[in-house]
DSSP file (Angstrom, degrees, kcal/mol; ACC not computed):
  #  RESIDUE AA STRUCTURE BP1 BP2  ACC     N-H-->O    O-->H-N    N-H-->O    O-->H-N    TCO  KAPPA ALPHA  PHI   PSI    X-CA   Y-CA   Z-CA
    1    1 A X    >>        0   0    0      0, 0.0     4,-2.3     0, 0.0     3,-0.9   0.000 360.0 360.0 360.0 -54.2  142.6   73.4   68.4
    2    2 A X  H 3>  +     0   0    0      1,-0.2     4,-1.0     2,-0.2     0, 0.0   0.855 360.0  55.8 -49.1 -45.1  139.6   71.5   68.9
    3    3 A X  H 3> S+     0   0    0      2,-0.2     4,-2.6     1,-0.2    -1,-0.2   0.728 105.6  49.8 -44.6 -36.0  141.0   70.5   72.5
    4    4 A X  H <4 S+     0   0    0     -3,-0.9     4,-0.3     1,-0.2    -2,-0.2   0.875 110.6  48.2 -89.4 -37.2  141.5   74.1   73.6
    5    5 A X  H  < S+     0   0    0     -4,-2.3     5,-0.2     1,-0.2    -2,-0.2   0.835 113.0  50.3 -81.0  -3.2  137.7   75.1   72.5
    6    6 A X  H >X S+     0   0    0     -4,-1.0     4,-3.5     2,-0.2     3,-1.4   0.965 116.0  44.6 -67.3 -59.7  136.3   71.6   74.6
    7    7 A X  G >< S+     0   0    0     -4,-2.6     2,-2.7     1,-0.3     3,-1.9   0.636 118.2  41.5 -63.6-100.7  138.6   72.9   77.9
    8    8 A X  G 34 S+     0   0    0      1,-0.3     4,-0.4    -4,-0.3    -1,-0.3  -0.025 118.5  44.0 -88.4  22.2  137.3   76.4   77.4
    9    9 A X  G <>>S+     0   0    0     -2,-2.7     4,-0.8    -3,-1.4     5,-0.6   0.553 115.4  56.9-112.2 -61.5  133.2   75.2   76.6
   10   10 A X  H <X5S+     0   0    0     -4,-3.5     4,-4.1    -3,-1.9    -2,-0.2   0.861 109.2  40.7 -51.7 -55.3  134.1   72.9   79.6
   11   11 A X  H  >5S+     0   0    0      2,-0.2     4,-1.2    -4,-0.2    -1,-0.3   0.747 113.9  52.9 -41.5 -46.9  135.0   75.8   82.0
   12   12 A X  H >>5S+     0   0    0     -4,-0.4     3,-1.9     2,-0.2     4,-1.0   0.943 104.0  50.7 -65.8 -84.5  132.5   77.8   81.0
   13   13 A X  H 3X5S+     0   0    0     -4,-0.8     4,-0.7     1,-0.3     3,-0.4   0.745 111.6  50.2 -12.4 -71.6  129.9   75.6   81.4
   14   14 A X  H >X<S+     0   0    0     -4,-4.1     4,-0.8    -5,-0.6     3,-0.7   0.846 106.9  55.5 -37.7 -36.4  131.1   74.9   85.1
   15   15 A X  H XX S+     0   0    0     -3,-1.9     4,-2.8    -4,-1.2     3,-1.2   0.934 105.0  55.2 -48.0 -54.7  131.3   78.4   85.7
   16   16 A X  H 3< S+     0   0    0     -4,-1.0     4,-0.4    -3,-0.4    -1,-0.2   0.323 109.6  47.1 -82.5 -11.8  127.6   78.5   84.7
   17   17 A X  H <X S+     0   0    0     -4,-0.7     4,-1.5    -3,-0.7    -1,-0.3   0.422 103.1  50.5 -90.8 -26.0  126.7   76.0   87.1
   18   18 A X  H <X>S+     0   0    0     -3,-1.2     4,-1.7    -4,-0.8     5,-0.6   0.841 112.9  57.8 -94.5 -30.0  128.1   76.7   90.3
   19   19 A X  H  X5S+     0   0    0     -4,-2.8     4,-1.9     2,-0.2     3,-0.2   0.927 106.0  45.1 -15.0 -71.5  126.5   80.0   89.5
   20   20 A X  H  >5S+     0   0    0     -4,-0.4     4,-2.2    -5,-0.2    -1,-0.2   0.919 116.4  46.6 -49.3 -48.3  123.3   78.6   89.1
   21   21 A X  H  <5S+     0   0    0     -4,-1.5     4,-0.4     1,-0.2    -2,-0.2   0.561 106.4  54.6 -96.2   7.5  123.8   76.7   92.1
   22   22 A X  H  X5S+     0   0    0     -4,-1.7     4,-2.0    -3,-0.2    -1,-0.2   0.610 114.9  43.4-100.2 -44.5  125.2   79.7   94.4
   23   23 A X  H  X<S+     0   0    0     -4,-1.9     4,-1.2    -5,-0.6     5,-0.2   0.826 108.4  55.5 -85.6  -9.9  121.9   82.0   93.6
   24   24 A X  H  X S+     0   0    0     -4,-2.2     4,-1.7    -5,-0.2    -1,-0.2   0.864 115.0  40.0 -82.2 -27.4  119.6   79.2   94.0
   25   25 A X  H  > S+     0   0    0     -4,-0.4     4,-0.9     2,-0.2    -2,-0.2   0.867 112.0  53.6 -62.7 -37.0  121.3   79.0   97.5
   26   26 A X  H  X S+     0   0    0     -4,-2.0     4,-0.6     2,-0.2    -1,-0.2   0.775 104.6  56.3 -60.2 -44.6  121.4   82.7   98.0
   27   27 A X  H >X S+     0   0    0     -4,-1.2     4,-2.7    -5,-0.2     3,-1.1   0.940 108.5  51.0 -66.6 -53.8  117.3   82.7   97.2
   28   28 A X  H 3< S+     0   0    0     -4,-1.7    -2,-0.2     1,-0.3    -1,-0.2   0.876 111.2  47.8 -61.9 -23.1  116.9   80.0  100.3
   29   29 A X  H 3< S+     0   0    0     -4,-0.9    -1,-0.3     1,-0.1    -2,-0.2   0.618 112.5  46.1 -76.6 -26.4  118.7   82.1  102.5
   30   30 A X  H << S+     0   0    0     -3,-1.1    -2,-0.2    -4,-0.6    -3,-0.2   0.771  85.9 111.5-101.7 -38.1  117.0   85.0  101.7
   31   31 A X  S  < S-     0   0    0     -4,-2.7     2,-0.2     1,-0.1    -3,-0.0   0.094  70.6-107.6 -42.1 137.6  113.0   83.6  101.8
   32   32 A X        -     0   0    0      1,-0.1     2,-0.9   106,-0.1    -1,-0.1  -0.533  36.8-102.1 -71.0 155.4  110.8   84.8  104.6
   33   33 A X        +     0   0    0     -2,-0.2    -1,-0.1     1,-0.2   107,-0.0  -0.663  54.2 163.9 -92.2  95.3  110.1   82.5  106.9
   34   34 A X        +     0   0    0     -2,-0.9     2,-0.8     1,-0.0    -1,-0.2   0.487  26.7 124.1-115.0  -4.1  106.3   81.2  105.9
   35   35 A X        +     0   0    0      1,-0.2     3,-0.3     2,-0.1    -2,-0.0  -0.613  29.9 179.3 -71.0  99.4  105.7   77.9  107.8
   36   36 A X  S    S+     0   0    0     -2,-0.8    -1,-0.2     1,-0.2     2,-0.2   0.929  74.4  67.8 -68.5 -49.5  102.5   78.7  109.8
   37   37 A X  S    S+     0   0    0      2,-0.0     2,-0.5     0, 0.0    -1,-0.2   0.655  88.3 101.2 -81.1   9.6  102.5   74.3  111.6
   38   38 A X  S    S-     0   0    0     -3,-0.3    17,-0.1    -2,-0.2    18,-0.1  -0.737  81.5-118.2 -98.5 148.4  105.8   75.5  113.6
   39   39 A X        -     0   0    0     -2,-0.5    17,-1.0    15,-0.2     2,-0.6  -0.166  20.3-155.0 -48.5 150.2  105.8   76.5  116.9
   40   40 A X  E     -a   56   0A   0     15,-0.2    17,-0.3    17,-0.1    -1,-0.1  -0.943   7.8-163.3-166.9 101.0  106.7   79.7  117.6
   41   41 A X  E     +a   57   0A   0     15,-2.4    17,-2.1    -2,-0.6     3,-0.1  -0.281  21.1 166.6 -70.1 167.3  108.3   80.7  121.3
   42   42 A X  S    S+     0   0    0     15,-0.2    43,-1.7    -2,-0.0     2,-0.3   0.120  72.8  37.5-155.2 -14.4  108.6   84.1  122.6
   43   43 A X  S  > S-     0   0    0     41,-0.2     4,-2.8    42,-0.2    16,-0.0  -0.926  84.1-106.3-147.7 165.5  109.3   83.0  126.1
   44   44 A X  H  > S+     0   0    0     -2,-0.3     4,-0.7     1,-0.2    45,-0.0   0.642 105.4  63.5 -72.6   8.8  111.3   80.2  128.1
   45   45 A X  H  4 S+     0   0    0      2,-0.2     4,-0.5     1,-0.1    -1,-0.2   0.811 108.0  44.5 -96.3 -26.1  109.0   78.0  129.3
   46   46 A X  H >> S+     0   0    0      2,-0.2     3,-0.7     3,-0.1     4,-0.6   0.906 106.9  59.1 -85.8  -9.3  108.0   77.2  125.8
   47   47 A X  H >< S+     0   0    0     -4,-2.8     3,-2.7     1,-0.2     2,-1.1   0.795 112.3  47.7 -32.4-106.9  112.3   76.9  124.7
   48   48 A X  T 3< S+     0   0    0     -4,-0.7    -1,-0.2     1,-0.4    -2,-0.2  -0.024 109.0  49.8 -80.3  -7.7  112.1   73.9  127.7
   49   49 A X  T <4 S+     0   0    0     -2,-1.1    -1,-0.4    -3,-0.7    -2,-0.2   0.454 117.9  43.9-111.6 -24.4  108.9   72.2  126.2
   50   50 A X  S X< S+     0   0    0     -3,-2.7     3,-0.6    -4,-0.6    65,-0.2   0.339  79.8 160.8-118.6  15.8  110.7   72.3  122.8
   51   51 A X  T 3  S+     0   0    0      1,-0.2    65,-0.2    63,-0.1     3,-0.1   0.074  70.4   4.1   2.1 101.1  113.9   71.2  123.7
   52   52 A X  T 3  S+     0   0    0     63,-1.8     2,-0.3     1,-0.2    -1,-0.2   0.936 105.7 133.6  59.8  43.7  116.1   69.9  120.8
   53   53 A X    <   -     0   0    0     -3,-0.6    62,-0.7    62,-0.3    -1,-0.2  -0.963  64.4-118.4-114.4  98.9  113.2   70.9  118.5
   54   54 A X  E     + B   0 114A   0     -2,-0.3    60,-0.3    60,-0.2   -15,-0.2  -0.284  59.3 128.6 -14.4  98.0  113.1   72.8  115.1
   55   55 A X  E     - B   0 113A   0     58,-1.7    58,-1.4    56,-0.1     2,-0.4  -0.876  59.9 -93.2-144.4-164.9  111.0   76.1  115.7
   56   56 A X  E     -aB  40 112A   0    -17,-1.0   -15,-2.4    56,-0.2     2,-0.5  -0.902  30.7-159.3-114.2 137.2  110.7   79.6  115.3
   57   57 A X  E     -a   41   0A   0     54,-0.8     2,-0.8    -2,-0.4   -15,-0.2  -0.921   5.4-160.7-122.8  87.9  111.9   82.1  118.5
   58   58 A X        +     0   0    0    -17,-2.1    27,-0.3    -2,-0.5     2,-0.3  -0.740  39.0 114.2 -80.8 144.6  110.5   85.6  118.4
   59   59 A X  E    S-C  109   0B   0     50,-1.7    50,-2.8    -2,-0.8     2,-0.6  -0.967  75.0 -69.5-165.0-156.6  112.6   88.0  120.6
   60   60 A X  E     -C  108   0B   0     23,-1.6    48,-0.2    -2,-0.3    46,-0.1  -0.868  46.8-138.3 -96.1 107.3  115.0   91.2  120.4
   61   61 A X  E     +C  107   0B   0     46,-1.6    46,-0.7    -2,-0.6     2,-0.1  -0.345  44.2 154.6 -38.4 155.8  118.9   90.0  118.4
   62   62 A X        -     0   0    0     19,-0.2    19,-1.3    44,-0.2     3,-0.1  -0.496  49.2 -82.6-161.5 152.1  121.5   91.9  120.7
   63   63 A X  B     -D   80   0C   0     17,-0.2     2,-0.5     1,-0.2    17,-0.2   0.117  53.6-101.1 -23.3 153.0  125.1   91.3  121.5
   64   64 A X        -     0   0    0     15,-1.1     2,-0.6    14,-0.1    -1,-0.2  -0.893  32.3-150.7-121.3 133.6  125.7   88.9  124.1
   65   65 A X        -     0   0    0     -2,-0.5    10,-0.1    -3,-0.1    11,-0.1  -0.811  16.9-110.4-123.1 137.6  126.4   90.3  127.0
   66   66 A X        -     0   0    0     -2,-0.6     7,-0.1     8,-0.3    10,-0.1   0.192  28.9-106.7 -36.4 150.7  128.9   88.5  129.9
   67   67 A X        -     0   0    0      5,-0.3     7,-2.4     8,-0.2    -1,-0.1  -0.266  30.7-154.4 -19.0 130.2  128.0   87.2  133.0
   68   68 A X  S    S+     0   0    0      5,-0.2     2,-0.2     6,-0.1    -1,-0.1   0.308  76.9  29.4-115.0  26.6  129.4   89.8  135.9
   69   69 A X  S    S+     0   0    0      1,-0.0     5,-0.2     0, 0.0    -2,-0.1  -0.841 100.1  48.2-150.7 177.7  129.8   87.6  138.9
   70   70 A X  S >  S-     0   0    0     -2,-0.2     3,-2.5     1,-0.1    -3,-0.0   0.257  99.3 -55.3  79.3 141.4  130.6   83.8  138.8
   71   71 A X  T 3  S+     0   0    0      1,-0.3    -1,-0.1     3,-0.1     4,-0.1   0.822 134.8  47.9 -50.5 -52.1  133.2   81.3  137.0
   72   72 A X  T 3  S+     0   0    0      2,-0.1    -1,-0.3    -3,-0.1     3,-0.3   0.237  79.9 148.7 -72.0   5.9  132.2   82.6  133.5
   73   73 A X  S <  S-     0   0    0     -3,-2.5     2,-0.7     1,-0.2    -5,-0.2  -0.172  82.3  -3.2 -67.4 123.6  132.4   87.0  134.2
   74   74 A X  S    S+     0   0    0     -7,-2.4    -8,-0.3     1,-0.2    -1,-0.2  -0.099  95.0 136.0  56.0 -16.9  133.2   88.3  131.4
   75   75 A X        -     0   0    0     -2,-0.7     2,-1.6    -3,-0.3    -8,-0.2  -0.141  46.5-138.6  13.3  88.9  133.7   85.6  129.2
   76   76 A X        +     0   0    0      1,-0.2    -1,-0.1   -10,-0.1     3,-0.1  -0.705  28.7 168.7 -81.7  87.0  132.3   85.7  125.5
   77   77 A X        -     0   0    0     -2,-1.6     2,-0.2    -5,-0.1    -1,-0.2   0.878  69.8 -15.0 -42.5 -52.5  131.1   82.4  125.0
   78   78 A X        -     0   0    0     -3,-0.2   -14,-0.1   -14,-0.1    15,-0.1  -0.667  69.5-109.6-148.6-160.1  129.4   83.3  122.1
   79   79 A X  S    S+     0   0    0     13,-0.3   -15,-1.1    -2,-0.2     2,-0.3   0.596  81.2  27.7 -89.2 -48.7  128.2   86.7  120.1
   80   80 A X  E     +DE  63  92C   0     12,-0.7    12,-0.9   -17,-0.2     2,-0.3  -0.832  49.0 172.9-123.5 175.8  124.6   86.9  120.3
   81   81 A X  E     - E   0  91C   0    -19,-1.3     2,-0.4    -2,-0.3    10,-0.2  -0.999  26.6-117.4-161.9-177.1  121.7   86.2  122.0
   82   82 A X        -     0   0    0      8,-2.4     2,-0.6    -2,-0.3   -21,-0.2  -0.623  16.2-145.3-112.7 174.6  117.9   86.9  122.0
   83   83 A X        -     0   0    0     -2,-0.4   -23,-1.6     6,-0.2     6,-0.2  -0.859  24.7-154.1-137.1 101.2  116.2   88.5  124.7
   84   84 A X    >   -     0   0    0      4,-1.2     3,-1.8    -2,-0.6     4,-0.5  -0.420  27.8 -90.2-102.4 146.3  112.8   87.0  125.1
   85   85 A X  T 3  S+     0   0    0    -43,-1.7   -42,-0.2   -27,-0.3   -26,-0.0   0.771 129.0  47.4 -31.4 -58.8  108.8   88.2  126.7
   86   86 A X  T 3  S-     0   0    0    -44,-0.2    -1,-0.2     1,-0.2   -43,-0.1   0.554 126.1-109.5 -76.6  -3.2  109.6   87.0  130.3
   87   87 A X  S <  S+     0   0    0     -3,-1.8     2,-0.2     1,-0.4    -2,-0.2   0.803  71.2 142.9  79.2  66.7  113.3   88.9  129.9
   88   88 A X        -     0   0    0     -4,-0.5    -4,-1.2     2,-0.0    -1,-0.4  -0.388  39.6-150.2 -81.3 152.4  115.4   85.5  129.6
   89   89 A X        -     0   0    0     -6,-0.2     2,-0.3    -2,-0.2    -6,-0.2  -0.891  14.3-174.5-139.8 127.2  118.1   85.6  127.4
   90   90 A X        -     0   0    0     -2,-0.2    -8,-2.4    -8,-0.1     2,-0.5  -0.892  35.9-103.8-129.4 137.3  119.5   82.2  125.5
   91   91 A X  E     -E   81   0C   0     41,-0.4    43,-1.4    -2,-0.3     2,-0.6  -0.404  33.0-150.3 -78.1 146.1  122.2   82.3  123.6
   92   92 A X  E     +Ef  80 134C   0    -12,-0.9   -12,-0.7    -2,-0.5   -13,-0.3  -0.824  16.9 167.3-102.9 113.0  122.2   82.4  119.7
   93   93 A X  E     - f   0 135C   0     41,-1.0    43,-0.6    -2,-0.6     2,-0.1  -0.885  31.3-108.1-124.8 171.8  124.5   81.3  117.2
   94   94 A X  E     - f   0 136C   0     -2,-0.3    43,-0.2     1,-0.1    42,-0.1  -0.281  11.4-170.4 -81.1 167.9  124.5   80.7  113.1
   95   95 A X  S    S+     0   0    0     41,-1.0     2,-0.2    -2,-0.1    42,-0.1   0.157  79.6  60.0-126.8  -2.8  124.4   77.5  111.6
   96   96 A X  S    S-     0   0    0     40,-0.4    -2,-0.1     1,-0.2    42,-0.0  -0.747  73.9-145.9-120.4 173.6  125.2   79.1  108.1
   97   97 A X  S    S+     0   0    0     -2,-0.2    -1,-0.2    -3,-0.1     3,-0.1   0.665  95.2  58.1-132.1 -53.6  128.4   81.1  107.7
   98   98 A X  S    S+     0   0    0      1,-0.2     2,-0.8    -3,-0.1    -1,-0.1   0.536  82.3  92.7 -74.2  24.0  126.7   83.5  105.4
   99   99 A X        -     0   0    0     39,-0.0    -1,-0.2     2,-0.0    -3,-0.1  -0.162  65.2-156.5-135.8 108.1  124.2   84.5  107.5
  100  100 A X        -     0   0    0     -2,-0.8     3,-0.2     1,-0.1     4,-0.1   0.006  15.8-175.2 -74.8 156.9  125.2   87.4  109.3
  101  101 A X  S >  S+     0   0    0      1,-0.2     3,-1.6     2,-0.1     4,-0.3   0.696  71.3  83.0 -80.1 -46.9  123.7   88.3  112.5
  102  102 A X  T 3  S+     0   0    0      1,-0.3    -1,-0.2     2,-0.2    -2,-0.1   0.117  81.7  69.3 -72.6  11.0  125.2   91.5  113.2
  103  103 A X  T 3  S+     0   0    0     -3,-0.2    -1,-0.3     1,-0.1    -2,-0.1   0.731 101.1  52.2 -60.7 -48.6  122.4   93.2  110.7
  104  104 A X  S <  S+     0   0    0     -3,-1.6    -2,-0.2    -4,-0.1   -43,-0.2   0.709  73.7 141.0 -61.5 -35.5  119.7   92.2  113.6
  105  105 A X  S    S-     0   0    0     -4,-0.3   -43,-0.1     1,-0.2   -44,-0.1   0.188  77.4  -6.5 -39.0 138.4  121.4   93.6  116.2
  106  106 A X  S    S+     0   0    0      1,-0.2     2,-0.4   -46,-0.1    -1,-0.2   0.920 105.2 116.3  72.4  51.2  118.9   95.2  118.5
  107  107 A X  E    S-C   61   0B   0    -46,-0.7   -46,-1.6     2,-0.1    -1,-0.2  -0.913  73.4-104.5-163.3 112.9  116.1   94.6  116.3
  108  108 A X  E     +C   60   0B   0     -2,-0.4    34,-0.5   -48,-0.2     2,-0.2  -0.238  55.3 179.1 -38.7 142.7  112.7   92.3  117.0
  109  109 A X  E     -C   59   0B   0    -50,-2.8   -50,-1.7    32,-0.2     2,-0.3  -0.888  37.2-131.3-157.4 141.3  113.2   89.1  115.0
  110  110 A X  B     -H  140   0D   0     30,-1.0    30,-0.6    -2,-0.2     2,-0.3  -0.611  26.5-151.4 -46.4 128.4  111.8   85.9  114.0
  111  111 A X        -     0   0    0     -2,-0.3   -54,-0.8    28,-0.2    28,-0.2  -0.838  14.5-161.4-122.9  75.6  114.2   82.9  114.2
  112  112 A X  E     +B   56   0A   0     -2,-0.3    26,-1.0    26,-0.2    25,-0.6  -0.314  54.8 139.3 -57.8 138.4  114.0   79.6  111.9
  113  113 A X  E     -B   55   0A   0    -58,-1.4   -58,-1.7    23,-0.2     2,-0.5  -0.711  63.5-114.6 176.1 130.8  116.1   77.7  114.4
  114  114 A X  E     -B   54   0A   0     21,-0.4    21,-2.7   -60,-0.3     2,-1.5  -0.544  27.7-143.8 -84.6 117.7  117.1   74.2  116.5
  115  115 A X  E     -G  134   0C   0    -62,-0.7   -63,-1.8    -2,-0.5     2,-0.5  -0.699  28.2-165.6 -67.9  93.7  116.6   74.9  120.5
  116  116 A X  E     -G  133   0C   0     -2,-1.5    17,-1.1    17,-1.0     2,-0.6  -0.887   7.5-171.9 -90.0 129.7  119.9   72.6  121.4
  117  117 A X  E     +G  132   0C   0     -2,-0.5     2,-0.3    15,-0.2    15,-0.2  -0.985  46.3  63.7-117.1 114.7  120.0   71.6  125.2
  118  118 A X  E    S-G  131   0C   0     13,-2.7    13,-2.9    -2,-0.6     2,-0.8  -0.922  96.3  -1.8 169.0-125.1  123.0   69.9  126.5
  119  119 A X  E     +G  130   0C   0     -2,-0.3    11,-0.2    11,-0.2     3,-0.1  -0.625  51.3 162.2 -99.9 114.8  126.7   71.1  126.7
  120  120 A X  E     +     0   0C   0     -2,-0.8     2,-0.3     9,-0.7    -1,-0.2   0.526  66.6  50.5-108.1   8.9  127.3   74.5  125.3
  121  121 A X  E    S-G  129   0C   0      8,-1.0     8,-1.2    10,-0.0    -1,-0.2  -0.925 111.6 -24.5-133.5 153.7  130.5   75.0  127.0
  122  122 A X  E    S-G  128   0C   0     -2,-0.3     2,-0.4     6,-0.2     6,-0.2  -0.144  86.9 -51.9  22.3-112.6  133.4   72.9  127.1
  123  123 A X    >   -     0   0    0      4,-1.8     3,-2.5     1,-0.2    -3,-0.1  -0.961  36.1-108.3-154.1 156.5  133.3   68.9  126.6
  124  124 A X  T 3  S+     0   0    0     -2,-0.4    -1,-0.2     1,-0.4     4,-0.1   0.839 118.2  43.3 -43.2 -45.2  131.7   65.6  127.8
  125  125 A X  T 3  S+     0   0    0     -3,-0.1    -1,-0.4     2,-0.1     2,-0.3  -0.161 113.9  39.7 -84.9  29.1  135.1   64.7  129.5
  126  126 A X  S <  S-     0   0    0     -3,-2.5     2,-0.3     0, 0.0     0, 0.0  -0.857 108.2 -45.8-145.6-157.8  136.2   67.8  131.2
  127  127 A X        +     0   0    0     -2,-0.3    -4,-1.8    -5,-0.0     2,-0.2  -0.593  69.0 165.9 -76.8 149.5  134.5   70.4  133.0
  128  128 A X  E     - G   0 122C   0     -2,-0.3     2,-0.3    -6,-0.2    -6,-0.2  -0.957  37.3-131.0-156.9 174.5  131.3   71.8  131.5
  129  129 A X  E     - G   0 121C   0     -8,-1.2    -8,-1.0    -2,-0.2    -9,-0.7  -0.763  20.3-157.3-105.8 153.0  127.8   73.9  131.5
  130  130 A X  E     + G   0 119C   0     -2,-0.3     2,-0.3   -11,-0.2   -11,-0.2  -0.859  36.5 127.3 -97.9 144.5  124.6   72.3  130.2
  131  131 A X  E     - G   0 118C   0    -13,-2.9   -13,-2.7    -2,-0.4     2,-0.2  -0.934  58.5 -70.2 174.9-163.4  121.9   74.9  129.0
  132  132 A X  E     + G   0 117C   0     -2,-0.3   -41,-0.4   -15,-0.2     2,-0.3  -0.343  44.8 171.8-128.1 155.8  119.7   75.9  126.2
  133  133 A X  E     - G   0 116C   0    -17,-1.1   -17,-1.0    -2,-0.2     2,-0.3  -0.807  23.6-133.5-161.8 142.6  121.1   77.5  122.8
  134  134 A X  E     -fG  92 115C   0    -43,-1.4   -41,-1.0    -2,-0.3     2,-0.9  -0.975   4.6-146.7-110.7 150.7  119.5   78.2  119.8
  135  135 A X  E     -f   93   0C   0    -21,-2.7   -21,-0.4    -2,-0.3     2,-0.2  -0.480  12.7-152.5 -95.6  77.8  120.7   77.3  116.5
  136  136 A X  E     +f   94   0C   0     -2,-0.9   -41,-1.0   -43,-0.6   -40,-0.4   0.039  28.4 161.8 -34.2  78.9  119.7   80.0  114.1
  137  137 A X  S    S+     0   0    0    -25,-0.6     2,-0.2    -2,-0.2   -24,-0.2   0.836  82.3  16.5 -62.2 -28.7  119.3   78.4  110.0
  138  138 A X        -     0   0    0    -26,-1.0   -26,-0.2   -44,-0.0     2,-0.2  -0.911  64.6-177.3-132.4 146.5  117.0   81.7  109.1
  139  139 A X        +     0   0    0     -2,-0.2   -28,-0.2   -28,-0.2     2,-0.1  -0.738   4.5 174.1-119.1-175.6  116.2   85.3  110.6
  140  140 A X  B     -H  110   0D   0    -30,-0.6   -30,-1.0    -2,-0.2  -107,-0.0  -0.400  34.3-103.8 155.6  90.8  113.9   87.9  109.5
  141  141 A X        -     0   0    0    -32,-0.2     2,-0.4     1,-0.1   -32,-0.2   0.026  32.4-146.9 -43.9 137.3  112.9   91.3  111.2
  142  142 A X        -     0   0    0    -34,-0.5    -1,-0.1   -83,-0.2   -34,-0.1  -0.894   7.0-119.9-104.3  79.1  110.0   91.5  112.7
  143  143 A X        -     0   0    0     -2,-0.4     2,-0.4     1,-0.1    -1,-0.1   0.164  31.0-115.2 -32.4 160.2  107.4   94.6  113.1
  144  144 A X        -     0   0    0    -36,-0.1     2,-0.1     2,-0.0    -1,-0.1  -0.957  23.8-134.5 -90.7 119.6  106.4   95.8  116.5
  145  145 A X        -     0   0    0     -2,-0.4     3,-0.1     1,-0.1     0, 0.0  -0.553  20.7-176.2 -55.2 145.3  102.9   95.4  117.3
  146  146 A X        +     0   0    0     -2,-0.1    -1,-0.1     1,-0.1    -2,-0.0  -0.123  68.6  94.1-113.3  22.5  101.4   98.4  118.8
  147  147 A X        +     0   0    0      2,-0.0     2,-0.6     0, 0.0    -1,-0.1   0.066  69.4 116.5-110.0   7.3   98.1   96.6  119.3
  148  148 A X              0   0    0      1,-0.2     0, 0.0    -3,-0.1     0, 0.0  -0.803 360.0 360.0 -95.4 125.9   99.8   95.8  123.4
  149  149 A X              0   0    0     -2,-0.6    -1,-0.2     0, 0.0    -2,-0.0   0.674 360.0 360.0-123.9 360.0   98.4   97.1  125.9
């Protein structure tokens, strides 16, 4: 008798901890994005100065859309990308599995996120492209200034 109320104390109690430890994840996933010392792109010549760097990437989320000439035309490589001041577009993927993207679509956003440069298609030994990626840990919509003139 005593054995069955230990396993069921014991169960609960586990329950009660990955609990804990699934809304304390949920809360980090969810925080705005408050570190004023990072750098913060809006266009590519500062992506290429922060190469393989941690920062934040304003632009507009949308769908990524294929190449139409060229080895790669029409080719989804990936799902999204951002669309940036000088009107560059790099592509974007998650680095968390819950954190969907497809909410952003079309929408200014802020981007906690690693600028990767090297091979984003295929493999060191075969054929591949080198270019610029970022790799999105956070997002968070973004107002429109109206203050441009």
């Amino acid at each position: 008798m005593i054995k069955k109320i230990d396993i069921k104390l014991s169960v609960i109690l586990l329950l009660i901890m990955v609990i804990m430890i699934s809304s304390a994840q949920e809360r980090k996933i969810g925080e705005v994005i408050k570190d004023q010392n990072m750098t913060t792109c809006t266009n590519f010549e500062c992506l290429e100065k922060n190469k393989n760097k941690r920062i934040l990437i304003k632009g507009i989320l949308r769908t990524y859309t294929p190449n139409t000439t060229g080895k790669g035309a029409g080719h989804m490589f990936w799902d999204w990308e951002i669309l940036l001041d000088n009107k560059i577009t790099i592509p974007v993927i998650s680095k968390d599995q819950r954190l969907d993207l497809s909410a952003y679509n079309k929408k200014n956003v802020l981007i906690d996120g690693d600028v990767f440069y090297g091979i984003v298609i295929g493999d060191p030994e075969g054929q591949n492209a080198t270019g610029y990626r970022i790799d999105a840990h956070s997002i968070q919509e973004q107002a429109i200034s109206s203050n441009k003139k």
